[in-house]
N, C-alpha and C positions, 0 to 999 in steps of 0.2 A: 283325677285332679292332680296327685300324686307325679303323677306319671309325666303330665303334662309342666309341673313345675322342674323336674329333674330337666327334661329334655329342653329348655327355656337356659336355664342354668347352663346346662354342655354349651350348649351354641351361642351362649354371651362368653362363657372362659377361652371357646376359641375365636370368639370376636377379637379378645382384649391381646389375646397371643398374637394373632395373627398381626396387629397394629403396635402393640410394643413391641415383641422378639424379646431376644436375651441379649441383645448388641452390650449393653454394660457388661457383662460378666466376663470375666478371665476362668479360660478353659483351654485345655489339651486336647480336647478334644472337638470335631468337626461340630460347628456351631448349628443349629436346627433355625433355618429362614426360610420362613413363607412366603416375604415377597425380596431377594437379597434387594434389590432395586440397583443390579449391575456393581454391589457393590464389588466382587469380587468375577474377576473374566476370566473365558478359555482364553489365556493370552500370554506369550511370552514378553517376561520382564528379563529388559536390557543386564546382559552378563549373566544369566540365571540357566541354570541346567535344563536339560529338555530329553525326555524316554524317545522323543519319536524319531529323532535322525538318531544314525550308527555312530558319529561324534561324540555325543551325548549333551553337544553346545548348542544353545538357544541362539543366539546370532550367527545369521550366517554370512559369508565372505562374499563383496560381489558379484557379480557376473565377469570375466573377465572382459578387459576394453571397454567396461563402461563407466562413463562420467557423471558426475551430481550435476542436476539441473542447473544452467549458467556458467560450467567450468567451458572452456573449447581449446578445441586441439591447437597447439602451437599456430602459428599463421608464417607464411613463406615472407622475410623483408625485403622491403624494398631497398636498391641500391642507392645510398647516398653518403655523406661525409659521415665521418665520426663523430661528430659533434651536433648532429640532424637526425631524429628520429622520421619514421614515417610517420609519426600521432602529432608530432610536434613537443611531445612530453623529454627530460633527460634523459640521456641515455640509460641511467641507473636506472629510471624509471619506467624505462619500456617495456620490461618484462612484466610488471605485474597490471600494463593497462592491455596487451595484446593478448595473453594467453589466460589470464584467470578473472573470470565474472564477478567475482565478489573480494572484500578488502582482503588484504594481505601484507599491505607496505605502510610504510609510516610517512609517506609524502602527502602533500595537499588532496592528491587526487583519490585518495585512501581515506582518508582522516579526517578531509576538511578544515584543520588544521596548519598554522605557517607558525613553526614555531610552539609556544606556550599558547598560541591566540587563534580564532577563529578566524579564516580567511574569508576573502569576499574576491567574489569572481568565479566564472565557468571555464574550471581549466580544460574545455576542449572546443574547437570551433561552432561555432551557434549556427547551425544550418537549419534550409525548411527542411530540411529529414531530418536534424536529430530534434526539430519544434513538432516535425508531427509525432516520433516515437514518441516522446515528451506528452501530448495529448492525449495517444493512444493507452500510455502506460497511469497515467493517473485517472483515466474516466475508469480503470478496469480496478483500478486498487485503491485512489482515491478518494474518489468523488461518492464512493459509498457514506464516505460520512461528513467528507469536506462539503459537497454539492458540488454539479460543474463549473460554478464560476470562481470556487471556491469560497463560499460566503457562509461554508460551516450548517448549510441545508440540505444534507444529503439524506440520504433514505435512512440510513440508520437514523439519524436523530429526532425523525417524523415519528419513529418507534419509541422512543424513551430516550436514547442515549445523548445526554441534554449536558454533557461535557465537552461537545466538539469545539473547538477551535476553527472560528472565521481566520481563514488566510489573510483577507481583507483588511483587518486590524492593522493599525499604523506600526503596532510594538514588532507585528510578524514582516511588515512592510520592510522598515530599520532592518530587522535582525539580518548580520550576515550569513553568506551564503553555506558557507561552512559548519553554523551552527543548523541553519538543516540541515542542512546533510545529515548531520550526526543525530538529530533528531529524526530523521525517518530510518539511518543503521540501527539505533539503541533503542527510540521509543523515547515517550517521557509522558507524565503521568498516566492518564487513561489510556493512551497508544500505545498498540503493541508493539515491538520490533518490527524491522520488514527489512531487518541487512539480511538475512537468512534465504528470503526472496525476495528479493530485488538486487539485480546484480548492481556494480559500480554505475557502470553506464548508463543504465537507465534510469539512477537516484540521479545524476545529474540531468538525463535529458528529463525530468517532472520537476528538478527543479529552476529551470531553464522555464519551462511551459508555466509554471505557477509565478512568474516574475510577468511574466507577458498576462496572463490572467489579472494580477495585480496591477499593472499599466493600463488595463485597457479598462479597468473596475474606477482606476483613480484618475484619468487622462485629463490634460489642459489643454487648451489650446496652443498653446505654445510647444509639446510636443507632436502635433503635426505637421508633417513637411509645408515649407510653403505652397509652393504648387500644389500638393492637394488641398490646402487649407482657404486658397482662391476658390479651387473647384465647388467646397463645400460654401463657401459665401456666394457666388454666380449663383450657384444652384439657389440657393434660401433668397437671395434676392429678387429671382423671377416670377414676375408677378402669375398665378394659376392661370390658367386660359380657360377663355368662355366656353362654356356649354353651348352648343347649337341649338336654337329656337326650334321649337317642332314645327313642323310642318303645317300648313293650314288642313291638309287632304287628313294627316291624321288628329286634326281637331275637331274637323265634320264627324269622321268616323266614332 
């Protein structure tokens, strides 16, 4: 009986260890954890020493010739006046729209930005290529949580996350274009950053694609061309056509 209460007793006091630990206590010494729960990793922490390379340095130097995700190699210009870029951007500002992926300048096309104030407008040509990039790049990054029409329905928020923001909303309607922007570089409240991935170019081609999203979510009549706005009344005006009578041969039958 004895025996049996001793051995009851062991296997509760390492219940209770096993479930508390000593995580409270200040010690010098290597702490004893039954379950750490990842608190602590085989992992090198940025600028910290390291036995296993001959350096003795935890971070190591790139490979050489290679570039961060979005950076690209210079690009050959095209011939034209000094006062004419190939992007159509100023001169001052061709460098930082041809050769590097993500911000670096303090012009509109960086910053969003004109001035103290938020701009409004796509400083670069609105083509069907950069509306499909524009598509392609928010269904992948976006739409996770905005939804594809952007109506703030996306998969995440089926799951909990019940802070997302409808694009659709008249306030995100208004806002100009430049405070996106900066709103998809920086984040803002529940959003995370995404200047880190997502180069320049393609925060303008989603936000480009989210304005056409928004048009087609809010449309009037009156932004339909005429011509096709005939097509669509001919069309709704033509009365259905009949159905053909069956047959007598398959009314016997």
């Amino acid at each position: 009986m004895l025996r049996g209460f001793f051995l009851i007793f062991l296997l509760a006091g390492i219940v209770i260890v096993a479930m508390c630990g000593f995580r409270g206590e200040h010690s010098t010494r290597t702490p004893w954890e039954i379950f750490p729960d990842m608190v602590r990793q085989q992992k090198v922490r940025p600028q910290s020493p390291i036995d296993f390379f001959g350096d003795g340095r935890g971070p190591r130097l790139p490979i050489a010739s290679t570039v961060p995700v979005g950076y690209e190699m210079p690009k050959p210009q095209m011939k034209a006046p000094p006062e004419i870029t190939p992007s159509g951007a100023a001169p001052g500002e061709e460098l930082s729209r041809t050769r590097i992926g993500f911000s670096v300048g303090t012009d509109y096309y960086n910053t969003g930005k004109m001035g103290a104030n938020w701009g409004t407008g796509i400083p670069v040509p609105v083509t069907a290529e950069l509306m499909q990039r524009g598509q392609q790049r928010f269904n992948i990054t976006c739409s996770v949580c905005h939804g594809l029409t952007a109506a703030g329905n996306g998969v995440a928020k089926q799951y909990g996350l019940n802070t997302v923001a409808t694009l659709q909303d008249e306030r995100i309607r208004k806002m100009a274009d430049g405070e996106i922007f900066n709103t998809i570089t920086n984040g803002k409240n529940t959003m995370m950053s995404y200047g880190g991935n997502v180069p320049v170019a393609d925060r303008w081609a989603i936000i480009a694609y989210v304005r056409a999203l928004q048009r087609s979510q809010n449309a009037a009549a009156a932004d339909v061309p005429a011509e096709e706005l005939a097509k669509l009344e001919k069309a709704e005006a033509k009365p259905p056509e009949p159905k053909p009578a069956p047959s007598p041969e398959g009314q016997k039958k």
